[in-house]
DOVEXRO-836453 format. One record per residue (C-alpha): x, y, z. Coordinates in steps of 0.02 Angstrom, whole numbers, padded with zeros to 5 digits, always signed. Each point is the difference from the previous one (the first is absolute). Example, Ala and Ser with C-alpha at 12.3 -4.5 7.8 and 13.67 -1.06 7.14 Angstrom:
BEGIN
+00615-00225+00390/+00069+00172-00033/
***
This chain:
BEGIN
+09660+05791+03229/-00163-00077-00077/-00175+00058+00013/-00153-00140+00016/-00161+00049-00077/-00136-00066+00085/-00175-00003-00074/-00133-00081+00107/-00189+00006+00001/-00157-00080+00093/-00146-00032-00067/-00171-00039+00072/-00170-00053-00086/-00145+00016+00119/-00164-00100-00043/-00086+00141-00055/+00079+00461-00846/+00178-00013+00014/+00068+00064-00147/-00113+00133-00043/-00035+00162+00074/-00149-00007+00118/-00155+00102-00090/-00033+00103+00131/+00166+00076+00043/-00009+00180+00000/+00116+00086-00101/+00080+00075+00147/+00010-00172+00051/+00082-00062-00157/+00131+00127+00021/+00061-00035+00155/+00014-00205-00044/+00069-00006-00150/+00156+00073+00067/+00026-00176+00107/-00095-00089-00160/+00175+00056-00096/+00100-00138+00086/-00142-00124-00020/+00037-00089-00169/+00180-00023+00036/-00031-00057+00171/-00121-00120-00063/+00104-00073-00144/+00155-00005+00120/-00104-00079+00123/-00066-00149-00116/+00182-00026-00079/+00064-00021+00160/-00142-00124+00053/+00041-00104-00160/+00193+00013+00026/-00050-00052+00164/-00107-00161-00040/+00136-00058-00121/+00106-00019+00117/-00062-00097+00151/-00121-00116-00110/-00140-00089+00084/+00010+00108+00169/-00107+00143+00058/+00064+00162-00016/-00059+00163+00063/+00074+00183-00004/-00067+00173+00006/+00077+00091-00169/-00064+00182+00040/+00097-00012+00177/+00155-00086-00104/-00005+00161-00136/+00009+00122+00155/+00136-00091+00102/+00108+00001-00181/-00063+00183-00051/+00061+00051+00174/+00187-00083-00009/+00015+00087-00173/+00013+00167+00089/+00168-00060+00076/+00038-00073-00147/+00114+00077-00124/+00062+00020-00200/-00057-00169-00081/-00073-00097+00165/-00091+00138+00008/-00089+00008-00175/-00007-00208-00007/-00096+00004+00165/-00123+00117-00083/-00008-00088-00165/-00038-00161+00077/-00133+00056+00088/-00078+00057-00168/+00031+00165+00010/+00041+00092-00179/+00118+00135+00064/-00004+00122-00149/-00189-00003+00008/-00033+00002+00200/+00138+00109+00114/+00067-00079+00162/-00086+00129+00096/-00164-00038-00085/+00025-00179+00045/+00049+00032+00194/-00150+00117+00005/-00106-00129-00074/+00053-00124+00128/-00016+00124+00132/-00186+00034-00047/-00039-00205-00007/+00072-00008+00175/-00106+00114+00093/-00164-00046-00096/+00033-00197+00038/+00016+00079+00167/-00121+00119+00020/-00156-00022-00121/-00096-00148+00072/-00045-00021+00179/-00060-00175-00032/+00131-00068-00065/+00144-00024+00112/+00151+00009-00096/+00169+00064+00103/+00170+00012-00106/+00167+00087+00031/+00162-00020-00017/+00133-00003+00117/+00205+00002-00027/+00096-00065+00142/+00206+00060-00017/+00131-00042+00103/+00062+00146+00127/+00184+00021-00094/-00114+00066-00163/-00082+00162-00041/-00126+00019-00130/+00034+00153-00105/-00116+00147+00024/-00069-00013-00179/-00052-00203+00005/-00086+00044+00190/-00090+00129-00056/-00065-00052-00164/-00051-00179+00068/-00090+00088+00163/-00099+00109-00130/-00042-00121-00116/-00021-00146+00100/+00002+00033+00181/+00154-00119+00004/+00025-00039+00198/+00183+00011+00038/+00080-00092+00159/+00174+00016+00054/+00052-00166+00070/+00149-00126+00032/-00028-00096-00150/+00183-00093+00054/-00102-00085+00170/-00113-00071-00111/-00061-00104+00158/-00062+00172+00052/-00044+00068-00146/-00108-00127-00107/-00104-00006+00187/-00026+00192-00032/-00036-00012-00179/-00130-00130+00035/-00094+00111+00145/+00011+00153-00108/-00096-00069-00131/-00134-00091+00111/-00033+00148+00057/-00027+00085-00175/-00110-00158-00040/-00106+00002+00175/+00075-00151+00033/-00048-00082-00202/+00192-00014-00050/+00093-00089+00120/+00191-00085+00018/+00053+00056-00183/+00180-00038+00025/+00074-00121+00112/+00169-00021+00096/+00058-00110-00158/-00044+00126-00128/+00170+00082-00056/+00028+00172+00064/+00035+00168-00128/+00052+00171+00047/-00178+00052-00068/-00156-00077-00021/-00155+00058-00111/-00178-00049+00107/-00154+00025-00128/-00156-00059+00069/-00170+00011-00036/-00148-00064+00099/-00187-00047-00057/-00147-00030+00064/-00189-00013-00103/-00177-00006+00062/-00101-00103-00155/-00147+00104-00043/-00098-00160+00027/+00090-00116+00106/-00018-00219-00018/-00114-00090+00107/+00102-00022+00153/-00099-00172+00024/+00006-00086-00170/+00184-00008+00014/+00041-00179-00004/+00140-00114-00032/+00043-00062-00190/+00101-00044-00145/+00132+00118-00094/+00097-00091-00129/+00171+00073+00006/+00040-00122-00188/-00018-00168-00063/+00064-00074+00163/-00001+00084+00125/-00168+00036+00116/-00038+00122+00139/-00124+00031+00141/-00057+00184+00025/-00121+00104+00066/-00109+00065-00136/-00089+00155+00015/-00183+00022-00070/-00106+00159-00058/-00148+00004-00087/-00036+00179-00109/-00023+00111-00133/+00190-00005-00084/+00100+00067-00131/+00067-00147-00102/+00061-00051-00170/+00028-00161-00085/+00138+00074-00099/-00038-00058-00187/+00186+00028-00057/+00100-00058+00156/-00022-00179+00092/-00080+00071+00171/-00136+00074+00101/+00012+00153+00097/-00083+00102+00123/+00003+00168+00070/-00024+00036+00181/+00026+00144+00076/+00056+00071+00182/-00097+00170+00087/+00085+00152-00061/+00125-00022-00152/+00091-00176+00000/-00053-00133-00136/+00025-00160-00022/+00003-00132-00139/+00006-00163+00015/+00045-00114-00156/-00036-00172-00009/+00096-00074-00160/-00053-00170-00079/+00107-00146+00071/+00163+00004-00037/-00008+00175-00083/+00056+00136+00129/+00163+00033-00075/-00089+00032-00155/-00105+00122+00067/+00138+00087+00101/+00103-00005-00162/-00157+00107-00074/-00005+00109+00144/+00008+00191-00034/-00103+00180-00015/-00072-00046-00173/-00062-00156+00103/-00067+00082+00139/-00065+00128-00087/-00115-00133-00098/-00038-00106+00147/-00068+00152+00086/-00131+00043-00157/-00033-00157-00023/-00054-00049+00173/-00190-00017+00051/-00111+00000+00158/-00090-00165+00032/-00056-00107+00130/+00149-00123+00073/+00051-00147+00114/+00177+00036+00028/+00125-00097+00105/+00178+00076+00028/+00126-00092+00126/+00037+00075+00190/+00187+00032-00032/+00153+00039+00094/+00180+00009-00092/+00159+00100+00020/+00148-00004-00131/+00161+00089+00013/+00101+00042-00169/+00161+00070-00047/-00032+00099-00127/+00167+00017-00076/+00018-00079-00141/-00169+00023-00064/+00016+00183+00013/+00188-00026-00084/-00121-00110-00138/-00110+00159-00035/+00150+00102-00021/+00060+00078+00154/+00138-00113-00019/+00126+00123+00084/-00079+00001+00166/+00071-00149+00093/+00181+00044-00104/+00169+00075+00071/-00054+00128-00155/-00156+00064+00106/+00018+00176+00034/-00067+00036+00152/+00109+00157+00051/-00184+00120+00034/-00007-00083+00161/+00134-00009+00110/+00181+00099+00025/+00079-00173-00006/+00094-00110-00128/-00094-00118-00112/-00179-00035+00080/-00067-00159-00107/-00179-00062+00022/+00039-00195+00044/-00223-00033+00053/-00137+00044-00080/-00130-00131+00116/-00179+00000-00027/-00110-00081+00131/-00167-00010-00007/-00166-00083+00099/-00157-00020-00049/-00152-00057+00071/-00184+00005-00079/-00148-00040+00112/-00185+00030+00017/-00025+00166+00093/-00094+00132-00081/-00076+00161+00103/-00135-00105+00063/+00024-00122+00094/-00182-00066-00026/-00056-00142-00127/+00042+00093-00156/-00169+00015-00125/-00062-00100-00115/-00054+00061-00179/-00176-00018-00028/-00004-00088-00174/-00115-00039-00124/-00019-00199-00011/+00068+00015-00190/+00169+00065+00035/+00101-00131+00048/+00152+00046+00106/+00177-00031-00057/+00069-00105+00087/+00214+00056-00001/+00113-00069+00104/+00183+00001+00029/+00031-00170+00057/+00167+00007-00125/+00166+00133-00031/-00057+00172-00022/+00049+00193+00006/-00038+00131+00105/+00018+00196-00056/-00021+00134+00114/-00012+00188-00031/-00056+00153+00070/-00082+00077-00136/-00013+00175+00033/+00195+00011-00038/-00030-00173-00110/+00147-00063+00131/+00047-00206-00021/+00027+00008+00175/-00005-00223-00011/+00049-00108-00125/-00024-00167+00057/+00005-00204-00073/-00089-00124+00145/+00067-00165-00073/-00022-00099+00201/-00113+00111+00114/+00080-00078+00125/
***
C-alpha cells in the first residue's frame, strides 16, 4: 500500500513593517497574535531553505512554491506519523521539540489556518486540504479526528483502484474547492496510490494602487547573455518604498495589496540573483524592511503567467526528512493496514501578476516637486518575488522569474 502526498497551490497577482510588531497593536491585540507569531520564525527559515534547496536544483528555471502551505501539508502527515518519522517530520520543519510541544505546534497551525482564512476580506486567499483513500482503507479514529480539528482535512472515500474514475473525481473535487482556479491536477497517466494527500491554497491580491492599465506595452526582458524575450511590461508611476541595498547587488521595492498581503520585489544586479537568494533570510529581511524609504518612482514589472510542478522528495530528504519516501517511514497513525509509504510529495503551482488594483480608473499620479527626480527601476532582467501576509508574517510565495514567459 503507498500513500501520495500531494501539495499544490495557485497563485494570482492582480494589478493592483514586516518583521516588527505594528506600533499600534493593542496589547489585547498583541496577545492574541503572537500565539500564530510562535510558528513564524521557523516557518520563515524553513520556507527560505527550501526555496534555496529548491533553486539549486533546477538551475536557470523559474521556480515557484508556497512554503507556509508546504509546512501545514507536512505538519498535518506528522499526526499519522509515528516513533522516528514522526519526530524527523517535525525537526525538518524546524521545529525544536524539547522547546515547542506537538500540540503547541498543531495549535499554532490551527490558529494560522483560520486567520489566512478569516482576517482579510480583501484578500482572497482559499486553502484546504483534502485526503482522498481508497474504499478497502479506514483511517483510524485518532488521525481523523486530530487532522479535522486542526486542519479541516476533507476526507473522501473513493475507488482509488479505477483510477479512470477516480483521478476525474479528484480533479472536480478540487475545482470546486478552488471556484474553478485549480483545475486537472492529476491526469489518467499519473500513477495511482491507495491514498493521496491534496494541499491547496489559492490567492488572489487587489494592489493598493494598481499600474496604468494603458501604459502597458510590449518590451525587452533579458533572460542572460543570449537569450532575449518579448513581454508585456507593466508601468506605475508613485510614491514607493525602495532601497538600493548598499551591501547586496540589487534594488528592491515594496508594494503592497488591500488588507494584509505584501510584496517584495528584488531586482539583483546582472548575473547576481543566486547571490542574493544565497543571502536570503530573517536577518535580511529584517534589514531590508528598516532600511527601505518612501520616494517618488517609475517602476516597470513584467505581466506574467507561469506554472511549475515539483516533486519535492528529495529536497525534503536533503533537509533531513530523509525517512519519508523510505520503506523505514512509519506511517502506522493513519490507516489499520500494513506498511502505508508516502511514494508523492507534488507541488504545483501558477502564478500570474497583472495590473488590476481596486480601481479600475487611471491610477494617480504623484504631484512632485520638479527637484526630485524619479527612479527610474525596472525589471527588464532575473528577479525574486516574496510574498507574505504580514499579520501572521506568513511566506505564503517564494518565487524566482528567470523567463516571464
Amino acid at each position: 500500500t503507498m500513500l501520495l502526498g500531494l501539495c499544490t497551490c495557485l497563485l494570482w497577482l492582480s494589478t493592483s513593517g514586516l518583521w516588527t510588531a505594528q506600533a499600534k497593536d493593542s496589547d489585547a491585540d498583541m496577545s492574541v497574535r503572537s500565539q500564530h507569531r510562535d510558528l513564524a520564525p521557523n516557518n520563515v527559515d524553513f520556507a527560505f531553505s527550501l526555496y534555496k534547496h529548491l533553486v539549486a536544483s533546477t538551475p536557470g528555471k523559474n521556480v515557484f512554491i508556497s512554503p507556509v502551505s508546504i509546512s501545514m501539508a507536512l505538519a498535518m502527515l506528522s499526526l499519522g506519523a509515528r516513533g522516528y518519522t514522526r519526530a524527523q517530520l517535525l525537526q525538518g520543519l524546524g521545529f525544536n521539540l524539547t522547546d515547542t510541544s506537538e500540540a503547541k505546534i498543531h495549535q499554532g497551525f490551527r490558529h494560522l489556518h483560520r486567520l489566512l482564512m478569516e482576517s482579510d476580506t480583501t484578500l482572497e486567499i482559499t486553502m484546504g486540504n483534502a485526503l482522498f483513500l481508497n474504499q478497502s482503507l479506514e483511517l483510524l479514529e485518532s488521525f481523523s479526528t486530530d487532522t479535522k480539528h486542526y486542519y479541516e482535512l476533507d476526507t473522501v472515500v473513493t475507488d482509488l483502484r479505477d483510477w479512470a474514475r477516480a483521478h476525474k473525481q479528484i480533479n472536480e473535487h478540487i475545482k470546486n474547492k478552488t471556484q474553478g482556479k485549480i483545475v486537472d491536477l492529476f491526469s489518467e497517466l499519473d500513477s495511482p496510490a491507495m491514498l493521496i494527500l491534496v494541499n491547496y491554497i489559492f490567492f488572489k491580491g487587489t494592489w493598493a494602487h494598481p499600474f496604468d492599465l494603458a501604459s502597458t506595452k510590449e518590451e525587452n526582458f533579458y533572460v542572460n547573455e543570449t537569450t532575449l524575450v518579448k513581454v508585456p511590461m507593466m508601468f506605475q508611476s508613485n510614491e514607493i518604498k525602495y532601497l538600493n541595498d548598499p551591501v547586496l547587488p540589487c534594488q528592491l521595492v515594496q508594494l503592497d495589496y488591500l488588507g494584509n498581503g505584501t510584496v517584495f520585489f528584488i531586482l539583483p544586479d546582472k548575473g547576481q540573483i543566486d547571490v542574493i537568494i544565497k543571502a536570503l533570510s530573517r536577518d535580511t529581511m529584517q534589514r531590508w524592511s528598516d532600511s527601505l524609504s518612501s520616494g517618488p518612482v517609475d517602476l516597470y514589472i513584467p505581466k506574467v503567467s507561469i506554472s511549475g510542478a515539483y516533486d519535492l522528495g528529495g529536497l525534503l530528504e536533503d533537509m533531513g526528512i530523509a525517512d519519508l519516501l523510505t520503506n523505514q517511514a512509519n506511517f502506522s497513525g493513519i490507516t489499520q493496514e500494513a506498511q502505508l509509504k508516502v511514494s508523492k510529495v507534488i507541488h504545483k503551482a501558477t502564478l500570474q501578476l497583472d495590473e488590476k488594483g481596486v480601481e479600475e480608473a487611471a491610477p494617480t499620479r504623484v504631484s512632485r516637486n520638479e527637484a526630485s527626480e524619479p527612479l527610474t527601476i525596472h525589471f527588464n532582467r532575473p528577479f525574486i518575488i516574496m510574498i507574505f501576509d504580514h499579520f501572521t508574517w506568513s511566506s505564503l510565495f517564494l518565487v524566482k522569474v528567470v523567463n516571464p514567459t
